[in-house]
VOFI-522110 format. One line per field, with one value per atom (N, C-alpha, C, O, CB): y, z, x; residue in one letter. Coordinates in steps of 0.05 Angstrom, whole numbers, plus 5000, padded with zeros to 4 digits. Glycine has a CB too. Example, Ala and Ser with C-alpha at 12.3 -4.5 7.8 and 13.67 -1.06 7.14 Angstrom:
2
py <- [4886|4910|4934|4934|4911|4955|4979|5001|5023|4988]
pz <- [5156|5156|5156|5169|5181|5142|5143|5157|5161|5114]
px <- [5264|5246|5264|5285|5226|5257|5273|5258|5268|5282]
res <- [a|a|a|a|a|s|s|s|s|s]
This chain:
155
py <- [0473|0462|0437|0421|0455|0434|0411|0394|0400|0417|0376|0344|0335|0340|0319|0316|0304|0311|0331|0308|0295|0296|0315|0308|0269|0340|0354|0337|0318|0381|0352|0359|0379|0385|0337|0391|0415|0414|0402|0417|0424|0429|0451|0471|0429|0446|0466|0461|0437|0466|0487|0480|0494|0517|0488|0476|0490|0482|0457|0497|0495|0493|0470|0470|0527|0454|0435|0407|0385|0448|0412|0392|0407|0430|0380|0384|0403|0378|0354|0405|0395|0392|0381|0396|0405|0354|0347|0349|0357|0328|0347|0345|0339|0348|0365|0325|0312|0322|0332|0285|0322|0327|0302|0282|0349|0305|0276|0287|0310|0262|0262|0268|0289|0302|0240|0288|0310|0339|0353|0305|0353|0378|0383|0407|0407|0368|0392|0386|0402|0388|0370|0372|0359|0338|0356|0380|0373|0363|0372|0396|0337|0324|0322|0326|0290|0314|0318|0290|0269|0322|0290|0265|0263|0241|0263|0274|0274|0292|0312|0258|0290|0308|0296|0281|0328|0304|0304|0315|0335|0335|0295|0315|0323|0309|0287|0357|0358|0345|0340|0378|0336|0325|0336|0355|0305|0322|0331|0332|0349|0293|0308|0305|0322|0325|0276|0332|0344|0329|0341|0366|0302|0289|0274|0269|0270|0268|0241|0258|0248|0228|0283|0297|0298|0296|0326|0303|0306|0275|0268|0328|0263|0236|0225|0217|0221|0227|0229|0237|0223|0253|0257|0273|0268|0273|0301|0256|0250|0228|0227|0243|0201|0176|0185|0176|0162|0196|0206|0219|0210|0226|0234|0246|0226|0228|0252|0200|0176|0158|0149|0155|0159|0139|0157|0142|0131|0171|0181|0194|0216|0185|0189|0200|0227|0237|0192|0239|0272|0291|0291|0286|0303|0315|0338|0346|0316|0344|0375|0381|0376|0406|0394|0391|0425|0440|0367|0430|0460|0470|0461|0465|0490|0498|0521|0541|0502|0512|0543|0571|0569|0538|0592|0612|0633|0650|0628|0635|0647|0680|0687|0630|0690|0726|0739|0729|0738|0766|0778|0787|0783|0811|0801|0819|0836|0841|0841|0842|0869|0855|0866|0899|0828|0818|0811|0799|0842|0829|0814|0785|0766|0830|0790|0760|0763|0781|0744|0744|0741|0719|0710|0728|0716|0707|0667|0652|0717|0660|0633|0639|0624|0614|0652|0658|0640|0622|0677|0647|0635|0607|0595|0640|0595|0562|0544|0521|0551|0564|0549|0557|0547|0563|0571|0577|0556|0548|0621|0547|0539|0507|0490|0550|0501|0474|0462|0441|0471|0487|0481|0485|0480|0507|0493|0478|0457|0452|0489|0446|0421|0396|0378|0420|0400|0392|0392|0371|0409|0407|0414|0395|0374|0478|0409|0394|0364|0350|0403|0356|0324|0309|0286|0319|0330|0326|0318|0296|0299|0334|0344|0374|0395|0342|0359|0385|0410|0410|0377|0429|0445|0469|0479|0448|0479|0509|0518|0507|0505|0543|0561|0580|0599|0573|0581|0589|0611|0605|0571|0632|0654|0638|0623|0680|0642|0622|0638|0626|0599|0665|0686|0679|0678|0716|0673|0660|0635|0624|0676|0622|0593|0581|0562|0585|0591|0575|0587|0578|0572|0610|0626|0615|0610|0659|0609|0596|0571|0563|0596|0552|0537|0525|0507|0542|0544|0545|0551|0536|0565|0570|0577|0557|0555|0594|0547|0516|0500|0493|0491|0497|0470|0479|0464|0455|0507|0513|0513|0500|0537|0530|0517|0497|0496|0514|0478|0438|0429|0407|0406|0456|0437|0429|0426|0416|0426|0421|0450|0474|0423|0439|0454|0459|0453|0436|0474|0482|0452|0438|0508|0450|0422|0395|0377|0411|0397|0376|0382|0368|0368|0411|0418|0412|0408|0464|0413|0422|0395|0400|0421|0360|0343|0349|0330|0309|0367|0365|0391|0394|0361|0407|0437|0445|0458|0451|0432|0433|0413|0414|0407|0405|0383|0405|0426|0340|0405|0431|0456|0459|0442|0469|0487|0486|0505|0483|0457|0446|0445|0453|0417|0434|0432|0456|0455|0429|0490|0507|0510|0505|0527|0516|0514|0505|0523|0494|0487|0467|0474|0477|0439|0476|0480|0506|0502|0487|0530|0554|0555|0572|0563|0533|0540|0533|0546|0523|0507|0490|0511|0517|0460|0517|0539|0559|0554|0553|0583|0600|0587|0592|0609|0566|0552|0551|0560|0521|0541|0534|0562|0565|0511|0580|0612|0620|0626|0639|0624|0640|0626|0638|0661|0594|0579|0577|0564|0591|0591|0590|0574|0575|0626|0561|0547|0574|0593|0507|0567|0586|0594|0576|0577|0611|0621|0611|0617|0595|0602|0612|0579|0568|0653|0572|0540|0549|0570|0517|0522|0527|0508|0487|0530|0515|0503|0486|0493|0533|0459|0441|0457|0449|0404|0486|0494|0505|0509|0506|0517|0533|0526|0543|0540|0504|0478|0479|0491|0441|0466|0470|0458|0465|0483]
pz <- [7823|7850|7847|7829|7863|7864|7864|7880|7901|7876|7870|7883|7891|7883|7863|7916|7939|7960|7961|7940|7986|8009|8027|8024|8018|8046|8059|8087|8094|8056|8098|8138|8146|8142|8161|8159|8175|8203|8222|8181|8209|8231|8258|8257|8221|8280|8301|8307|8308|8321|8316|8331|8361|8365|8317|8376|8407|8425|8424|8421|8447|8450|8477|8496|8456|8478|8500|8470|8468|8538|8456|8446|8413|8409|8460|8390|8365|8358|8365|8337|8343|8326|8302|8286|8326|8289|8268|8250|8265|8271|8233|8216|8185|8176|8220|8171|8142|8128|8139|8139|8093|8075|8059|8059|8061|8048|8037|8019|8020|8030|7990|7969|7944|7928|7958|7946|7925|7939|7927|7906|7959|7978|7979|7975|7966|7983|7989|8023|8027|7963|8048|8069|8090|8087|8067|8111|8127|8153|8162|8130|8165|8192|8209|8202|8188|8237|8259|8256|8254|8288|8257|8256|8281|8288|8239|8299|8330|8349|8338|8332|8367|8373|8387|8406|8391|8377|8375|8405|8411|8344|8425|8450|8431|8417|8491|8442|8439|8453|8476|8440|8440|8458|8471|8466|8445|8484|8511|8483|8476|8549|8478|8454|8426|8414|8443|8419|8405|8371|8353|8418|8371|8350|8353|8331|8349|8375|8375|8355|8335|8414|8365|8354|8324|8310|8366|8309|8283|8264|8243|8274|8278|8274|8268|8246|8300|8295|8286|8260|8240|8302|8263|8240|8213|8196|8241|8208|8178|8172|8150|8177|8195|8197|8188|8165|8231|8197|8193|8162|8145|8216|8156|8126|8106|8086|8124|8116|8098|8091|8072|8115|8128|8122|8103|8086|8157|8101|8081|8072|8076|8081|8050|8028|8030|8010|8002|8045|8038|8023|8028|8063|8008|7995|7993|7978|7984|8023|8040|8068|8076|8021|8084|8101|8111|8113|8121|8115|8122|8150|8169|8114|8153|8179|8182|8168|8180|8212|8213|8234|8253|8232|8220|8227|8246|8234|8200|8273|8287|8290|8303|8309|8280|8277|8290|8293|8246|8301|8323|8292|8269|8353|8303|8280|8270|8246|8296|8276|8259|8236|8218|8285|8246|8223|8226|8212|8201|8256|8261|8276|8278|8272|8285|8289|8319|8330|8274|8334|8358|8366|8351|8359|8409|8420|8407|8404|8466|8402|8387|8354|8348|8400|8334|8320|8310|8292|8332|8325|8331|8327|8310|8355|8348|8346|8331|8326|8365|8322|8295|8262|8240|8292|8271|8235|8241|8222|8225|8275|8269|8268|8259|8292|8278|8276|8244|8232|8290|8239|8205|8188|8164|8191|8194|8185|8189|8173|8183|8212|8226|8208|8198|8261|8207|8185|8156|8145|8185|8149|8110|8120|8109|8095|8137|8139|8141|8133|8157|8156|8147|8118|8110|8162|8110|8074|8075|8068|8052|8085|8079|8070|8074|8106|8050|8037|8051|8048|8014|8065|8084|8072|8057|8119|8080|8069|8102|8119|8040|8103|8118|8119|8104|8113|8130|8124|8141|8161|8125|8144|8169|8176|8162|8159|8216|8225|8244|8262|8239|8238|8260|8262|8243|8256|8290|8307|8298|8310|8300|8282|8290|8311|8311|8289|8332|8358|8377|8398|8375|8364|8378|8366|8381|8376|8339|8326|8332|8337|8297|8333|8349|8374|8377|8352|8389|8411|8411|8419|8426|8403|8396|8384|8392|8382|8367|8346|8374|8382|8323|8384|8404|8430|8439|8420|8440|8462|8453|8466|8475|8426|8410|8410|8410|8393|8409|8402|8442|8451|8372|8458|8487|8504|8528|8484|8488|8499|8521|8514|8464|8547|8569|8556|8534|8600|8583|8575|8578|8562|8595|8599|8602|8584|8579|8634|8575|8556|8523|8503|8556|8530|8496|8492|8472|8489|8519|8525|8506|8498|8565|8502|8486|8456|8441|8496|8445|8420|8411|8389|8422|8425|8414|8392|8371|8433|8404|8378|8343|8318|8397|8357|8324|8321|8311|8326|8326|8316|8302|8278|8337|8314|8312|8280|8265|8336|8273|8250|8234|8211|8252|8242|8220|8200|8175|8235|8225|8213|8199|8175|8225|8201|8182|8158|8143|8191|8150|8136|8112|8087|8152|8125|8112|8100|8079|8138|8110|8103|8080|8062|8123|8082|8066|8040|8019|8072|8045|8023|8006|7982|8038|8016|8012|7996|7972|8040|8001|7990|7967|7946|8005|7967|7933|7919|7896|7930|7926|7902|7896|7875|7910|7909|7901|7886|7864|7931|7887|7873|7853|7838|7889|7859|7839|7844|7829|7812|7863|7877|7907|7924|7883|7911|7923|7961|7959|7912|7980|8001|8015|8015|8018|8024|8047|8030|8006|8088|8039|8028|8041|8063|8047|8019|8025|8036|8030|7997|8061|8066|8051|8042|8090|8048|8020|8055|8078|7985|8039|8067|8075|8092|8058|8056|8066|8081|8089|8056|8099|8113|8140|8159|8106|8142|8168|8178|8164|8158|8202|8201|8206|8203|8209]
px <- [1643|1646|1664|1660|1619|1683|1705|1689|1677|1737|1690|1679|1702|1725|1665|1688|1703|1695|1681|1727|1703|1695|1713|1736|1693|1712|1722|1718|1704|1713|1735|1729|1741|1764|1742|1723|1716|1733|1721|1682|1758|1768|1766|1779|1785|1749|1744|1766|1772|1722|1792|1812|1803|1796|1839|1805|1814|1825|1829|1798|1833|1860|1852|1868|1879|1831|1832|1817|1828|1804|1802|1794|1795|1802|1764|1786|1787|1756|1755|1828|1737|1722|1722|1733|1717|1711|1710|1688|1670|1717|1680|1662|1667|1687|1651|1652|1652|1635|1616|1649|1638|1621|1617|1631|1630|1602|1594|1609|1617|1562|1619|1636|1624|1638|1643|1593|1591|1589|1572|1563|1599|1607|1577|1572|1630|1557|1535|1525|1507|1502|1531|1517|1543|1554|1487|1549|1568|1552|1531|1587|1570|1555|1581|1604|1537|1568|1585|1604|1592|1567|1633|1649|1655|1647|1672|1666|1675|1688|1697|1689|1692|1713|1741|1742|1702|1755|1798|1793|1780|1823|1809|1825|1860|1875|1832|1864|1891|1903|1896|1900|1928|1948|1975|1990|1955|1975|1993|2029|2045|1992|2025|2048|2050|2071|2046|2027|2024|2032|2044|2036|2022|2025|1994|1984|2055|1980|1960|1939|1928|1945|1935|1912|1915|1895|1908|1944|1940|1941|1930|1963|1955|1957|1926|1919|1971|1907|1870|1871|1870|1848|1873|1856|1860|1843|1860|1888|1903|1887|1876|1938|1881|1874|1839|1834|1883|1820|1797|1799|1784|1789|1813|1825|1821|1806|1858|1843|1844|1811|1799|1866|1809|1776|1755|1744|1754|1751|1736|1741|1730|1720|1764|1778|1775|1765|1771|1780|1776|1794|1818|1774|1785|1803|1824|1842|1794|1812|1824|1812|1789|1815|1834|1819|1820|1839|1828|1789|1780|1782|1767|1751|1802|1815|1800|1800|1848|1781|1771|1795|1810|1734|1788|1811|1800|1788|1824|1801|1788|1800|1819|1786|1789|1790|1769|1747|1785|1775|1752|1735|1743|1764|1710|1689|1713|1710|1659|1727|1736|1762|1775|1751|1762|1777|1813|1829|1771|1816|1839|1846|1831|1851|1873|1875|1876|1889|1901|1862|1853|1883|1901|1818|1875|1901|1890|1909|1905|1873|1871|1867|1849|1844|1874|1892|1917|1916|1897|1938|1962|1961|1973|1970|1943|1944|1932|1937|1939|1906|1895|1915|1917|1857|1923|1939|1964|1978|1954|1970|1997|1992|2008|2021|1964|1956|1955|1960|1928|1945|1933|1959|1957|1905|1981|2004|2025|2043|2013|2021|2031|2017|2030|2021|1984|1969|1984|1992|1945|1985|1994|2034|2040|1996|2052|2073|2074|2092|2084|2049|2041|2032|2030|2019|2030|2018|1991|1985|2034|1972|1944|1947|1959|1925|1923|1916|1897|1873|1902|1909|1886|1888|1906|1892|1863|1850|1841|1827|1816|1855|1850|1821|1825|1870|1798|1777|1774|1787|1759|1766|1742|1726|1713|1721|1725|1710|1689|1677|1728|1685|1680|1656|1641|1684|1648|1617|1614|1595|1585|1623|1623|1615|1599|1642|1627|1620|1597|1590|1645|1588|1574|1548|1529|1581|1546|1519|1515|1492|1519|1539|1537|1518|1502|1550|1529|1518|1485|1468|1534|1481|1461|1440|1417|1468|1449|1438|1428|1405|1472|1454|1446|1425|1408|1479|1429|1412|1386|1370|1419|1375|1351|1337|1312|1354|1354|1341|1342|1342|1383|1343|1345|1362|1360|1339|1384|1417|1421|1421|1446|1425|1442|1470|1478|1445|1484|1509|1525|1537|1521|1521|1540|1534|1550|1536|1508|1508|1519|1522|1478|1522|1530|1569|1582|1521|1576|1605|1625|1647|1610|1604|1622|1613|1618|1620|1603|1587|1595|1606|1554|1590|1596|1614|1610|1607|1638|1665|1650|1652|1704|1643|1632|1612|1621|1614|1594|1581|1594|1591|1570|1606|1624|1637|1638|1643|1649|1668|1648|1651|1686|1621|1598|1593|1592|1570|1592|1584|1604|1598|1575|1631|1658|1649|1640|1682|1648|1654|1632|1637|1652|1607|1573|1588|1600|1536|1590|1600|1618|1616|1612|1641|1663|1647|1647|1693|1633|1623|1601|1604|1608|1587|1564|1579|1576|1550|1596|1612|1620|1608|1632|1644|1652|1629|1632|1664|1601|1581|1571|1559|1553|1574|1556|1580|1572|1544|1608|1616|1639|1654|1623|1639|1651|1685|1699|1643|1692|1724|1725|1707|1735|1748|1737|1753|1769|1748|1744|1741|1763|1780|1724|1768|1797|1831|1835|1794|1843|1873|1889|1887|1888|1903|1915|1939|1952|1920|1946|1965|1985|1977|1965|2010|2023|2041|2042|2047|2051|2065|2092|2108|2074|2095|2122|2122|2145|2137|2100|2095|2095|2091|2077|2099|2091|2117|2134|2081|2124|2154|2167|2191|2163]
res <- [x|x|x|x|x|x|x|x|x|x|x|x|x|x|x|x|x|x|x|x|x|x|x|x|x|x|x|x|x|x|x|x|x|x|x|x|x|x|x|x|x|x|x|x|x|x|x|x|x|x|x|x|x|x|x|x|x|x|x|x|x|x|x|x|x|x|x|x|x|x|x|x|x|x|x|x|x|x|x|x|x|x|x|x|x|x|x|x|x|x|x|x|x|x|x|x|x|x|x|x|x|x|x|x|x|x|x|x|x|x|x|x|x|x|x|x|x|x|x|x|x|x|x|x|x|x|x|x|x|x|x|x|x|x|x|x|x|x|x|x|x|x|x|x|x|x|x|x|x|x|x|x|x|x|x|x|x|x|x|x|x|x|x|x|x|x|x|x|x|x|x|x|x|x|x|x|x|x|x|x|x|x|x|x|x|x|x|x|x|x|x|x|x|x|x|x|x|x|x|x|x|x|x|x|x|x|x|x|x|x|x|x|x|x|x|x|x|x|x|x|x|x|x|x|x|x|x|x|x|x|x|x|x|x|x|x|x|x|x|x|x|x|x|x|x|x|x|x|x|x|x|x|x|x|x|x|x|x|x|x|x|x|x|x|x|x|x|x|x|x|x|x|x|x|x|x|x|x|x|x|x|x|x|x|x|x|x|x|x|x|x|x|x|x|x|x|x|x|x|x|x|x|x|x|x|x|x|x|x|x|x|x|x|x|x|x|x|x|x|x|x|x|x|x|x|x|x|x|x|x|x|x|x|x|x|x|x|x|x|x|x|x|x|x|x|x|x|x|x|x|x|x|x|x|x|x|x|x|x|x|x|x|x|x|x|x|x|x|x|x|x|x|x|x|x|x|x|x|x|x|x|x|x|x|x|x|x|x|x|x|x|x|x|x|x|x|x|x|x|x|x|x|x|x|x|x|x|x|x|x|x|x|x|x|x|x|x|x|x|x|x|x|x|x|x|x|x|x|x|x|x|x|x|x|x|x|x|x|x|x|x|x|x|x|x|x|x|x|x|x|x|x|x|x|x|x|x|x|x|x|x|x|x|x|x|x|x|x|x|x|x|x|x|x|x|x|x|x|x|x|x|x|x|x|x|x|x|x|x|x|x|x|x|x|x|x|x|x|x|x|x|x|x|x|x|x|x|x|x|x|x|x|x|x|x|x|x|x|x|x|x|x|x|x|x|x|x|x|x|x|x|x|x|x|x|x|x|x|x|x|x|x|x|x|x|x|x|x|x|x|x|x|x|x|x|x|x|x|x|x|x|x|x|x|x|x|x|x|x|x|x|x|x|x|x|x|x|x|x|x|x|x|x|x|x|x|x|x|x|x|x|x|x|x|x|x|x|x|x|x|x|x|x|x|x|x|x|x|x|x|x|x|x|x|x|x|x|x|x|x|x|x|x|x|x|x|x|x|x|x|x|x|x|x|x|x|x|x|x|x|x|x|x|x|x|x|x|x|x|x|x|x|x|x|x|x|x|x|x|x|x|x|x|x|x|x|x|x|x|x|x|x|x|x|x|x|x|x|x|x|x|x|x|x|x|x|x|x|x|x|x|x|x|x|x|x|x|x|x|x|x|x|x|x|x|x|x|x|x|x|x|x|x|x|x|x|x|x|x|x|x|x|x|x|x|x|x|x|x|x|x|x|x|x|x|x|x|x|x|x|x|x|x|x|x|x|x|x|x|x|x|x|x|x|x|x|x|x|x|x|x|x|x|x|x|x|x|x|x|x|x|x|x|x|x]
């Protein structure tokens, strides 16, 4: 298992999801949630700045695919976020993010949370399960999770 601190990226297409690992990768928590921006710099600009405050060492892009494994119409904007990311010079890993947000949801309606109270939290949730997931997979099989995007790819 590679030590160091991750963050877990929910991308969506009105707000994006954050979340952190502590530096030895074993427990991801909710960091905040990113509004996208209208400019389409404020949101990654966050996220590099959050990157820096706690040294993270990569940042885990969740990749939204239907069950059967293709690529869905939000698809597109998380793979192209998560190279706008790597063209900034972060290190990002592309992960499977399928029901993320559906467990999510689920998590929070459990503990009590309405819809509308889940609606500022949800995405951090969402990055949590990411993140727990990716982290979880590297320690079971000793590789670390999903496919890097290299900064050439960015554009």
């Amino acid at each position: 298992m590679r030590n160091g601190a991750r963050l877990g990226i929910d991308v969506g297409r009105a707000r994006i999801g954050v979340a952190r690992s502590d530096p030895s990768a074993i427990l991801a928590v909710p960091v905040e949630t990113v509004a996208r921006s209208a400019d389409g710099d404020g949101d990654i600009r966050r996220i590099l700045a959050l990157a820096e405050e706690f040294d993270a060492i990569e940042l885990v892009v969740g990749n939204p695919l239907s069950m059967s494994g293709a690529a869905t119409a939000s698809t597109a904007d998380a793979v192209a976020f998560a190279e706008r990311l790597a063209a900034a010079g972060a290190h990002v890993r592309l992960v499977d993010e399928r029901l993320s947000t559906v467990s999510a949801q689920q998590a929070l309606r459990a503990t009590g949370k309405s819809s509308k109270k889940q609606r500022p939290i949800i995405d951090q949730a969402a990055a949590v399960i990411i993140l727990q997931h990716a982290i979880d997979a590297e320690r079971a099989s000793g590789a670390a999770p999903g496919r890097t995007i290299p900064a050439d790819e960015g554009p």
